[in-house]
VOKE-758611 format. One record per residue: x, y, z of N, C-alpha, C, CB in turn; residue in three letters. Coordinates in steps of 0.2 Angstrom, whole numbers, plus 2048, in hexadecimal, padded with zeros to 3 digits. Glycine has a CB too. Example, Ala and Ser with C-alpha at 12.3 -4.5 7.8 and 13.67 -1.06 7.14 Angstrom:
BEGIN
8427E482783E7EA8278427F08278397EA82Dala/8407F58238447FB8248408008278467FD81Dser/
END
This chain:
BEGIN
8B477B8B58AE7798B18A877B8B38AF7718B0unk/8A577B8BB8A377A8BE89E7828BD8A67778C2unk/8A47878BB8A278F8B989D7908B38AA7948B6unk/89D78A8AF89C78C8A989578F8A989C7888A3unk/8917888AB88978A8AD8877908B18867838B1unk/88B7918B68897978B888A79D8B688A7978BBunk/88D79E8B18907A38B088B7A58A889A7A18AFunk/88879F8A588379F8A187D7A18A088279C8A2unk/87B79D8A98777A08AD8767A68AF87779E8B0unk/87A7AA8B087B7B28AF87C7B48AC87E7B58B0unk/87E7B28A587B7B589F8737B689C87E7B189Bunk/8737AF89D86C7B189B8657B18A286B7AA895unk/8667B68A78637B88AA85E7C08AA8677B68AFunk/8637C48A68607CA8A485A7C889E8667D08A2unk/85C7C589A8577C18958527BF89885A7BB892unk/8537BC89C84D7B78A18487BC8A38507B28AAunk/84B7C08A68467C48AA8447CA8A58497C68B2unk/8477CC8A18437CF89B83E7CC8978487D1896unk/83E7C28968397C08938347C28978397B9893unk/8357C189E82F7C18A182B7C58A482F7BE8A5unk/82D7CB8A08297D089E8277D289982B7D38A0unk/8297D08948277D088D8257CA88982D7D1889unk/81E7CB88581B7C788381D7C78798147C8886unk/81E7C18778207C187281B7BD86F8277C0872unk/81A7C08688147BD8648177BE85D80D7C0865unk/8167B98578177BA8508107B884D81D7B584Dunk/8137B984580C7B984180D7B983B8087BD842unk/8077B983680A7B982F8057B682A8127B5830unk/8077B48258037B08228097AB81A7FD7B6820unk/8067A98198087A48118037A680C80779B811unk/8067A98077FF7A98018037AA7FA7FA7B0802unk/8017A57F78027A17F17FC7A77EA7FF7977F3unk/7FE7AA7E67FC7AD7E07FF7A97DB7FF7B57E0unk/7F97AA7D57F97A67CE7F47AB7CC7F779D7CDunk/7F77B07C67F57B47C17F67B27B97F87BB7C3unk/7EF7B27B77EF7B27AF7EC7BB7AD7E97AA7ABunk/7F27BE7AA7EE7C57A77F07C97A07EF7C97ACunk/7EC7CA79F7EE7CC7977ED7D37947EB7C7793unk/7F37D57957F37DD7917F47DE78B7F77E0792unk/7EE7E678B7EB7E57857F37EA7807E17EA786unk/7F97EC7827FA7F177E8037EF7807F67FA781unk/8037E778080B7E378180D7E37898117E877Cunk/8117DE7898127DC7908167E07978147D6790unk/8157DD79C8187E17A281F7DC7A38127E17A9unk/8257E27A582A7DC7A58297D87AB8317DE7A5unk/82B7D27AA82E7CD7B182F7D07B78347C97B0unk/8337D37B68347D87BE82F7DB7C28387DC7BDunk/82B7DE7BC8267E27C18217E27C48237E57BEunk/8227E67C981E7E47D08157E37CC81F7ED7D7unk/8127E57C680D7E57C280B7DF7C28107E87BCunk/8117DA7C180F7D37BE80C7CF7C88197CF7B9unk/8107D37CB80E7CF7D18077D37D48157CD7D7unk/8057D77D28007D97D47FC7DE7D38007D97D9unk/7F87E27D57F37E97CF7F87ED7D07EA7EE7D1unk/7FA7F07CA7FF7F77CB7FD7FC7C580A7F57CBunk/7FA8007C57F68027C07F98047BC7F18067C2unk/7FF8077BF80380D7B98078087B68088157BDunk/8088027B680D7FE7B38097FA7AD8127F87B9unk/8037FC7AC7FE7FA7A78017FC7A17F67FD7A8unk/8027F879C8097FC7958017FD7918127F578Funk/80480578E7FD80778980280A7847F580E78Dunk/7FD80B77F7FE80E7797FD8137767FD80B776unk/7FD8197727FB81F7707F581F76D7FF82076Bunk/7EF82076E7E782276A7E98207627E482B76Bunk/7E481C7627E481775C7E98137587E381A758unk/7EE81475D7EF80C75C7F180775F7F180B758unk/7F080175C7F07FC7607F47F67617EA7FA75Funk/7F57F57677FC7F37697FE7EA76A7FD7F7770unk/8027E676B8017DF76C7FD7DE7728067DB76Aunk/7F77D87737F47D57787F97D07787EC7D3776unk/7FB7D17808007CC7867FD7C87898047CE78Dunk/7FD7C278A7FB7BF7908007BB7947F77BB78Funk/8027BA7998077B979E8047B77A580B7C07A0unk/8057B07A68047AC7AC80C7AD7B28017A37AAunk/8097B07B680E7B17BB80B7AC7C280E7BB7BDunk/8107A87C98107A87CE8147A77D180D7A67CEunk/8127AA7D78177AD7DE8167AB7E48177B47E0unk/8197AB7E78177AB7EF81B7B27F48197A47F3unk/81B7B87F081F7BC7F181C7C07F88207BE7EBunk/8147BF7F88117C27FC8117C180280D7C37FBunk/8137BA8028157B780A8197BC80D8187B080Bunk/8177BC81581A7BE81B81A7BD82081B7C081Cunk/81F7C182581E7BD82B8207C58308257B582Bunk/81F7C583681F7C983D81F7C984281C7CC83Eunk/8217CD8468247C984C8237D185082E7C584Cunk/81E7CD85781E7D485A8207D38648157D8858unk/8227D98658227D686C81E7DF87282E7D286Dunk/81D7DA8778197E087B81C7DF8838107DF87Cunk/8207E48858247E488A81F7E989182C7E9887unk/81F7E689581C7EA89A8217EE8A28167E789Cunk/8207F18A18257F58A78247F58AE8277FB8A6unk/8297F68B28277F68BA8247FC8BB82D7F58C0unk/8258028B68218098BA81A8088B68258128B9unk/8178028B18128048AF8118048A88108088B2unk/8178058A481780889F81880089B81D80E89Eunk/8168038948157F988E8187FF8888077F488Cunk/81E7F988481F7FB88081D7F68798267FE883unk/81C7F88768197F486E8217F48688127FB869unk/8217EF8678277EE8618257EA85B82E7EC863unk/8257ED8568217E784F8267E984B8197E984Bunk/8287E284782A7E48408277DC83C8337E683Funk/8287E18368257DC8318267DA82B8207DD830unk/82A7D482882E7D38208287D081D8347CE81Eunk/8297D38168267CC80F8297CE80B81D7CC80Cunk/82B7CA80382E7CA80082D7CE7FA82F7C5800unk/8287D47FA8287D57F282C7DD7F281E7D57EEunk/82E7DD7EA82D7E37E88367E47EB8247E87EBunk/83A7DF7ED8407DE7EE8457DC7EA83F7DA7F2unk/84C7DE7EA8517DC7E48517D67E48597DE7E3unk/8547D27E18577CA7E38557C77E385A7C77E7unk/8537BF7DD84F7B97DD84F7BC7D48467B97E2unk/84B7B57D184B7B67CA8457B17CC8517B57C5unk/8427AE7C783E7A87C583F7A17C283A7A97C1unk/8497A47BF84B7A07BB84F7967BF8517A57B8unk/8507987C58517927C984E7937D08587917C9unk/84E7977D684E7957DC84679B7DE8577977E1unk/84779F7DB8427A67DC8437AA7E583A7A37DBunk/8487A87E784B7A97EB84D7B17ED84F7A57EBunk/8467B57EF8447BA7F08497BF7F783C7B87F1unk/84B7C47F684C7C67FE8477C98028517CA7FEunk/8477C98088407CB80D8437D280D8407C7817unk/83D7D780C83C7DE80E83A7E18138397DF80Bunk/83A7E58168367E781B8317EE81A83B7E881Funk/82A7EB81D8247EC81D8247F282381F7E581Funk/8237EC8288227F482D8287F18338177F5831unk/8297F783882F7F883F82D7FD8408377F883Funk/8287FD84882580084A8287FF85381E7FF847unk/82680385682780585F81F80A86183080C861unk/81D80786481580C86981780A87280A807866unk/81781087281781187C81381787B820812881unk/80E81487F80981A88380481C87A80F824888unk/80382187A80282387380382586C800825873unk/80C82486E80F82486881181E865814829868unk/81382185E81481B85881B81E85580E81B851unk/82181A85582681C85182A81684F82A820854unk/82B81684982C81384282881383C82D80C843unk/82980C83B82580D83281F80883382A809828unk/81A80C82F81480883081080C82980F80883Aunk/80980882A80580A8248038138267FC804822unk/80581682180281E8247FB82082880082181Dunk/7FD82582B7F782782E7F082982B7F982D832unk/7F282C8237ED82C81E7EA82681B7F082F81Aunk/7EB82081C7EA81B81A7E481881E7EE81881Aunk/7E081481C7DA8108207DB80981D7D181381Funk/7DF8048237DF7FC8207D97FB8217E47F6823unk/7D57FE8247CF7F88257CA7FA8217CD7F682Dunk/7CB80181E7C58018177C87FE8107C3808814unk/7CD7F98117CE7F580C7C97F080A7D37F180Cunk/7C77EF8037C37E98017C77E28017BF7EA7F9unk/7C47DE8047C77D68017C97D57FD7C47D1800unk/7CF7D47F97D07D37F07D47CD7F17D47DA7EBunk/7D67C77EC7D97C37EC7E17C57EC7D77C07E7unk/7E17CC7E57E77D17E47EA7D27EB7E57D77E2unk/7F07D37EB7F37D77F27EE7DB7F37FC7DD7F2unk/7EC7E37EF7EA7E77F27E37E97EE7EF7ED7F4unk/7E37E87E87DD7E77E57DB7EF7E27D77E37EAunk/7D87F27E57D47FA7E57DA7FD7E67CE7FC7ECunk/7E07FB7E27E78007E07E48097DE7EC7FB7D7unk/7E18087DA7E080E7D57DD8147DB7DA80C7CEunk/7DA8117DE7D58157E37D58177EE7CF8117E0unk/7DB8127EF7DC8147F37E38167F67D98127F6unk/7E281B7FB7EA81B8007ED8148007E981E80Aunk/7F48158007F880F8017FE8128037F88097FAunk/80281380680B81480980D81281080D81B80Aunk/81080E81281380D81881B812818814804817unk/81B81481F82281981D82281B82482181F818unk/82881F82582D81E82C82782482E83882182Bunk/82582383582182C83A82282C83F81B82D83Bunk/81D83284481B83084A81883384A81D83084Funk/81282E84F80D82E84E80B82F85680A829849unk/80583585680183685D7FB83585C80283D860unk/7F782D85F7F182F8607EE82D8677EE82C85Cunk/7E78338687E283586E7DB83386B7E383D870unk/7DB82C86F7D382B86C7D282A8657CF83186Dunk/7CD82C8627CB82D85C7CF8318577C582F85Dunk/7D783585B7D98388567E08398557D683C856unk/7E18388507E883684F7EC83C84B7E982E84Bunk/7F583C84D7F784384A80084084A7F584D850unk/7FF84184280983D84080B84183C80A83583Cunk/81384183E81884583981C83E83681F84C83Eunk/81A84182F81C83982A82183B825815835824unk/82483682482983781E82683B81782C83081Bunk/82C83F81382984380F82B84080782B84A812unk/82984280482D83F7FC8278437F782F8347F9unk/82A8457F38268477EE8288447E58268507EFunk/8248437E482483F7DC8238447D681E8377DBunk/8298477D282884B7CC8288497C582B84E7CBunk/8278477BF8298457B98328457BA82684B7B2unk/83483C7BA83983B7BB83F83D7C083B83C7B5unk/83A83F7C683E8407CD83B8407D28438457CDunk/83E83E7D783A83D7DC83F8437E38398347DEunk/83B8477E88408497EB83E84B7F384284F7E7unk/84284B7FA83E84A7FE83D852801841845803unk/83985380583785C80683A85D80F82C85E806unk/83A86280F84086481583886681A84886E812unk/83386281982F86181E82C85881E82A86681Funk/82685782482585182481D85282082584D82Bunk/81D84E82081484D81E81084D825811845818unk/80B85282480685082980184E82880685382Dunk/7FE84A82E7F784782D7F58488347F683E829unk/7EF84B8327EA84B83A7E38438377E485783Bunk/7E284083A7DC83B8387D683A83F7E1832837unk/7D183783E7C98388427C88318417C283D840unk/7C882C8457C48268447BD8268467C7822847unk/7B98218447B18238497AF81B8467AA82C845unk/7A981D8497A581484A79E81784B7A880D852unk/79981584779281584A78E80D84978E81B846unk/78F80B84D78C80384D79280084C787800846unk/78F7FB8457937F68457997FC83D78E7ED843unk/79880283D7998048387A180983A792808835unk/7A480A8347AB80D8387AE8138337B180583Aunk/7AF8188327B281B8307B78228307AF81A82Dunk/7BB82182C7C282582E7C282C8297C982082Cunk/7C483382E7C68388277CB83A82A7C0840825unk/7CF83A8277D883D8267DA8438227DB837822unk/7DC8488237E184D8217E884F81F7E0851824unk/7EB8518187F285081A7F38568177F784B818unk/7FB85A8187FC85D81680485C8127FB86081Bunk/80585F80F80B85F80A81186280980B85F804unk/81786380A81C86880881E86380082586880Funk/81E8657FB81E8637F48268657F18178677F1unk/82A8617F182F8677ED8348627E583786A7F6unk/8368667E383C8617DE8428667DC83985E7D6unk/8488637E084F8667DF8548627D98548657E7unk/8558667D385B8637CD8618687CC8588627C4unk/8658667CF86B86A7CE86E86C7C78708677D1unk/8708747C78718747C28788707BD87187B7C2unk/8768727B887B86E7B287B86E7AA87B8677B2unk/8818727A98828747A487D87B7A488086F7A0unk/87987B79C87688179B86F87F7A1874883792unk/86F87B7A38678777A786987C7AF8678697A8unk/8648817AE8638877B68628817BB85B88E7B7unk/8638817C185F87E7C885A87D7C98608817CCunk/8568797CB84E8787CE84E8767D28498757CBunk/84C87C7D784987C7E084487E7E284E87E7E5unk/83E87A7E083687E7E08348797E583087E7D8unk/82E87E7E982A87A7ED82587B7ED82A8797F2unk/8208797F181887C7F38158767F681387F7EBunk/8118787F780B8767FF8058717F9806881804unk/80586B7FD7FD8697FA7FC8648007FD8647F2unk/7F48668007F08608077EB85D8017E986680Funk/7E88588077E48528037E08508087E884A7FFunk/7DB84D8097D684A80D7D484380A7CF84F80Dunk/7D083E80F7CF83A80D7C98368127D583980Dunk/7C283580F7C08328127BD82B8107BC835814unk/7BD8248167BF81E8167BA81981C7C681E817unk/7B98148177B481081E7B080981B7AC817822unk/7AE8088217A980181E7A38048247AE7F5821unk/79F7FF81E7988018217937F881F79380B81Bunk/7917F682478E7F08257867EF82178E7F082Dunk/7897EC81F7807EA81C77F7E281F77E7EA811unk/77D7E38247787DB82777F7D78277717D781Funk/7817D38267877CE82578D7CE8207847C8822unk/7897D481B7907D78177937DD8187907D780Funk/7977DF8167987E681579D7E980D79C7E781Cunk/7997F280D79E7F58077A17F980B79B7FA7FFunk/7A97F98067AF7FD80B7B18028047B77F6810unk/7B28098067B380E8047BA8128047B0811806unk/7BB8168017BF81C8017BE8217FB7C7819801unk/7C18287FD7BF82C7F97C58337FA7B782D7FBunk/7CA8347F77D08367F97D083B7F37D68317FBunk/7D18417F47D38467F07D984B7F27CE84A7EFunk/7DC84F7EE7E18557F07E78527ED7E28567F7unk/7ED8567F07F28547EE7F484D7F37F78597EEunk/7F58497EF7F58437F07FB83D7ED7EE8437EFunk/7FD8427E87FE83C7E38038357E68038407DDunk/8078357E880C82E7EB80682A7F08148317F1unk/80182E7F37FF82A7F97F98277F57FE82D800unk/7F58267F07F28257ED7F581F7E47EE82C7EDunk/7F08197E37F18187DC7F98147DD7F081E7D7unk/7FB8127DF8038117E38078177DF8088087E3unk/80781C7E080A8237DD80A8217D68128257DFunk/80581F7D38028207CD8048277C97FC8207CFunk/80182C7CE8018337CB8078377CB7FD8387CFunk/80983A7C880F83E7CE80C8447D18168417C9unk/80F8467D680E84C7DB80D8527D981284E7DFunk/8128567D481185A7D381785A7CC81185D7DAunk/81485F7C88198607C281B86A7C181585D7BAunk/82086A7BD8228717BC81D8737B78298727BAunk/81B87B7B981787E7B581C8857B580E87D7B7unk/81F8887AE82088F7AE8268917B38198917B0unk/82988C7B682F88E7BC82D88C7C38328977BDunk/8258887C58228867CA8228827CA81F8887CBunk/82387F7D18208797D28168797D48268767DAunk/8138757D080B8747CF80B86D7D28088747C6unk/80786D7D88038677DC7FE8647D77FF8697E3unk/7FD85C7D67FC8587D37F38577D58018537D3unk/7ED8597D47E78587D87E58517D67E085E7D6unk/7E284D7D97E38477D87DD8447DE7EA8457DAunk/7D883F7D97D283E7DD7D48377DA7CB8417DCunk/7D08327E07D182C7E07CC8287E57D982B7E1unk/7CA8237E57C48207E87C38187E57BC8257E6unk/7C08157E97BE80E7EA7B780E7EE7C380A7EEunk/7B58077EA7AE8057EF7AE7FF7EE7A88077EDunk/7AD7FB7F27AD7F47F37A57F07F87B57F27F6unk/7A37EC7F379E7E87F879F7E17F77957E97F6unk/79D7DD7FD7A07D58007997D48017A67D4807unk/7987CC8017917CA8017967C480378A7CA7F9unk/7927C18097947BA80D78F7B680A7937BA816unk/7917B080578C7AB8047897A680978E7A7800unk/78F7A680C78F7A18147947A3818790799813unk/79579E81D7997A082279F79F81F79879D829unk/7A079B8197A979A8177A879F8117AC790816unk/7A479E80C7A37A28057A47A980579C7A1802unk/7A57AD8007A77B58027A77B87F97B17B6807unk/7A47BC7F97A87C07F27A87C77F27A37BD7EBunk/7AC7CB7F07AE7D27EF7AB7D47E77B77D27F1unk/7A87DA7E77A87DB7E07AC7E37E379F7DA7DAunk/7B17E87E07B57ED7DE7B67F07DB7B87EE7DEunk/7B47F67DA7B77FC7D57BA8027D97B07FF7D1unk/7C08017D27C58077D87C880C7D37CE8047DDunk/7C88167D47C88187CD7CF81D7D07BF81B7C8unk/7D38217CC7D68267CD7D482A7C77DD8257CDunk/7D78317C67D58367C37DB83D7C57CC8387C6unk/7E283D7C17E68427C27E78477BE7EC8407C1unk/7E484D7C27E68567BC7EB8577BE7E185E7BCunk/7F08587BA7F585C7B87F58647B77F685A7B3unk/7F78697BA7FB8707B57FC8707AE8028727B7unk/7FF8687AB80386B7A58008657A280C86A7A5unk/7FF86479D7FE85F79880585B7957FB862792unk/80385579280785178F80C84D79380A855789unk/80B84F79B81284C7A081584579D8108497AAunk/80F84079B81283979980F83679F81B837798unk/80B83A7A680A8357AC8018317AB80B83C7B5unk/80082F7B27FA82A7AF7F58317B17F88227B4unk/7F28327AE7E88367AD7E38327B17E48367A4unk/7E382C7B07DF8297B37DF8217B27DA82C7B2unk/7DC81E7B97DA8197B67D78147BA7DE8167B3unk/7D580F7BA7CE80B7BC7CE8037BC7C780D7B7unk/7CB8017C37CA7F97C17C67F97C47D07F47C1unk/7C37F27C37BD7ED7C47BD7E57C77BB7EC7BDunk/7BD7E47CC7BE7DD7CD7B87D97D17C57DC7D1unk/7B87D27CF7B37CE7D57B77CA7D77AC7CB7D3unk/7B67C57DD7BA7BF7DF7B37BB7E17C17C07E7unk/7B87B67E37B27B27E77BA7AC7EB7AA7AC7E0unk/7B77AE7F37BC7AD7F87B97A77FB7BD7B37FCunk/7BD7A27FD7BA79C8017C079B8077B97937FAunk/7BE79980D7C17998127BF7938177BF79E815unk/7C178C8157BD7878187C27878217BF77F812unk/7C478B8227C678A8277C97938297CA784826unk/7C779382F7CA79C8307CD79D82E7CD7A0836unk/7D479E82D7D979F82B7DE79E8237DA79C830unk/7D97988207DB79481A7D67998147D978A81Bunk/7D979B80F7D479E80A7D779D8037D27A780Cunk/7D079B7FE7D27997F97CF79E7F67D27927F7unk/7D17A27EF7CC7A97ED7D07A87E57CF7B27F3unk/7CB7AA7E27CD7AC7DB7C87B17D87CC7A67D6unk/7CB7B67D47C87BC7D27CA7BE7CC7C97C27D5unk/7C57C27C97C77C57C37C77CD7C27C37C17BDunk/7CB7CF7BF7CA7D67C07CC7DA7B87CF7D77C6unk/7CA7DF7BA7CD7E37B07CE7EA7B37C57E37A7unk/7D17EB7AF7D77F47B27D87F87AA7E27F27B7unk/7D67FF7AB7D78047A57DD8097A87CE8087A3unk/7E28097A67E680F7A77E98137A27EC80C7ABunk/7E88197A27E981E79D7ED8237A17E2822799unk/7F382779B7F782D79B7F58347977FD82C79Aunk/7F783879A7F283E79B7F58407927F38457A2unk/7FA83B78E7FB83E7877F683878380583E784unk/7EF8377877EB8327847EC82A7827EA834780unk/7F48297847F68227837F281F7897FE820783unk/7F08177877EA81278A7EC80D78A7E5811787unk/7EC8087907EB80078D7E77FE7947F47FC78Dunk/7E67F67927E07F37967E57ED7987D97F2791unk/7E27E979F7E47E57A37DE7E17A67E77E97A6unk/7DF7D97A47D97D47A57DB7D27A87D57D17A2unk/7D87CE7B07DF7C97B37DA7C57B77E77CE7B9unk/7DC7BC7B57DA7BA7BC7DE7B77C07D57B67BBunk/7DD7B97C77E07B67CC7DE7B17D07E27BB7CFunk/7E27AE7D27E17A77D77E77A97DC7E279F7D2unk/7E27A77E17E87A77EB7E77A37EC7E87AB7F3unk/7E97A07F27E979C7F97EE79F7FC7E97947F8unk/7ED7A08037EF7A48077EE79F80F7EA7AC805unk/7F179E8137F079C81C7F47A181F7F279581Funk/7EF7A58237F27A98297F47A782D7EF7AB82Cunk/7F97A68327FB7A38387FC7A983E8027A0837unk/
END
């Protein structure tokens, strides 16, 4: 009997002395969404990720002149909650290794609204950094989180900026960073991955209190359909880059935050709003695609806050008539209240125009209400 504890005790001794060299920290937040919004051209279904938050291309429109039924649909969630857990190991020769991952529940199978809404957890990001490199999933290298505007919405300025998290590795020196990312290209009704990665070279910079980012990518573009029947094979590719510049610039106590992203672009912009590229003639044609946001915050006080946004896309095409989105736009202000760091109560209204390039339109008015506590 007298074995057991010790034997315990040696079990859990490699543990011991791994804690105590590893620091462990979590994190996360709670945030409660209540949306009233009404579409101008019939409604979004239940399921769609639309209903829980700006998704431009899930705006339902109708054919030029005419006009379609006005929806109004009150949705709430707490789908956006989540949670992370990181830990920082340091070594006897000197070396510190980084491990993050990160769940929240949206945009996942399983749950309904009809009894429990019992959502399954996804996963955000699972990431590893030692020394200067990055390997797992995290927000792209092409991306700037910190030239996001404040929005009540998850992400608000959908229409207009980088948004992808996805598997890479990443090398950054200083101010400058260089990652081979996961590849996928998006065609009219297929999606397909390219027999290279995506690269992104990016520049960070700061002058004051001011900070901004330019990023470069490059693209292997392709789409494979096996043949069938009288239908020949399609195995086209081609090459498309995109640029992207991004940043906040300080006015006194507030600040506007930017982005301004052109090229082939399509998946990483508008949440792949656009598609990438379409067939033109037996070719695969890259999708040119400009997209931008601007945003200004004005501090009433130390707890008060309000965001006004405008975020626009713009997609040319090779071909006419695809059925994909041409463009589209939205407009929002909030007014954000924080009676305590960490606690924030915010409501906003916003209005969104999305159109396809065969001239079908519809419009999207929505006010939203959060509350949200960081931990």
């Amino acid at each position: 009997m007298r074995k057991t504890p010790l034997i315990l005790m040696a079990a859990a001794l490699p543990m011991a002395v791994n804690a105590a060299n590893t620091e462990f920290s979590y994190g996360g937040y709670v945030k409660l969404d209540a949306t009233i919004s009404q579409y101008s051209e019939g409604e979004i279904g239940a399921a769609s990720a639309g209903r829980d938050f700006y998704v431009p291309s899930t705006i339902p429109t109708s054919p030029k002149g005419t006009d379609g039924d006005s929806v109004t649909n009150f949705d709430i969630h707490a789908k956006t909650s989540r949670f992370n857990f990181k830990t920082v190991t340091d070594f006897e020769n000197g070396q510190k290794i980084t491990s993050f991952i990160e769940l929240d529940f949206m945009l996942a199978p399983g749950g309904n609204e009809v009894v429990s809404n019992s959502y399954n957890p996804r996963l955000r990001h699972a990431f590893i950094k030692t020394g200067n490199w990055l390997f797992g999933q995290t927000w792209s290298t092409f991306m700037n989180v910190g030239a996001l505007p404040e929005t009540a919405d998850f992400l608000g300025v959908s229409d207009g900026t980088v948004f992808s998290r996805q598997a890479m590795i990443r090398y950054t020196n200083g101010n400058f960073q260089f990652a081979l990312e996961n590849s996928e290209t998006t065609t009219p009704g297929a999606n397909d991955d390219g027999t290279l990665p995506d690269v992104v070279a990016r520049y960070n910079f700061k002058a004051g209190k001011n900070a901004f980012t330019v990023a470069a990518i490059g693209r292997q573009l392709s789409t494979y359909t096996a043949a069938n029947g009288n239908t020949p094979k399609v195995d086209e590719s081609t090459l498309g880059f995109g640029i992207s510049l991004s940043g906040k610039i300080a006015v006194g106590a507030d600040d506007i935050k930017f982005a301004v992203n052109k090229g082939a672009i399509g998946r990483y912009v508008g949440l792949s709003e656009a598609a990438d590229a379409v067939m033109k003639d037996g070719d695969l044609e890259a999708t040119d695609v400009t997209a931008a946001f601007i945003g200004y915050r004005h501090f009433w006080n130390s707890q008060l806050r309000s965001t006004v946004a405008y975020s626009m896309l713009k997609a040319d095409y090779d071909v006419d008539n695809t059925g994909d989105t041409e463009s589209s736009n939205s407009v929002r202000v909030n007014l954000m209240y924080s009676p305590v760091k960490k606690l924030t109560y915010g409501v906003e209204l916003s209005q969104a125009t999305h159109k396809l390039d065969n001239d079908a339109e519809g419009d999207l008015t929505r006010v939203h209400f959060t509350t949200k506590y960081a931990f």
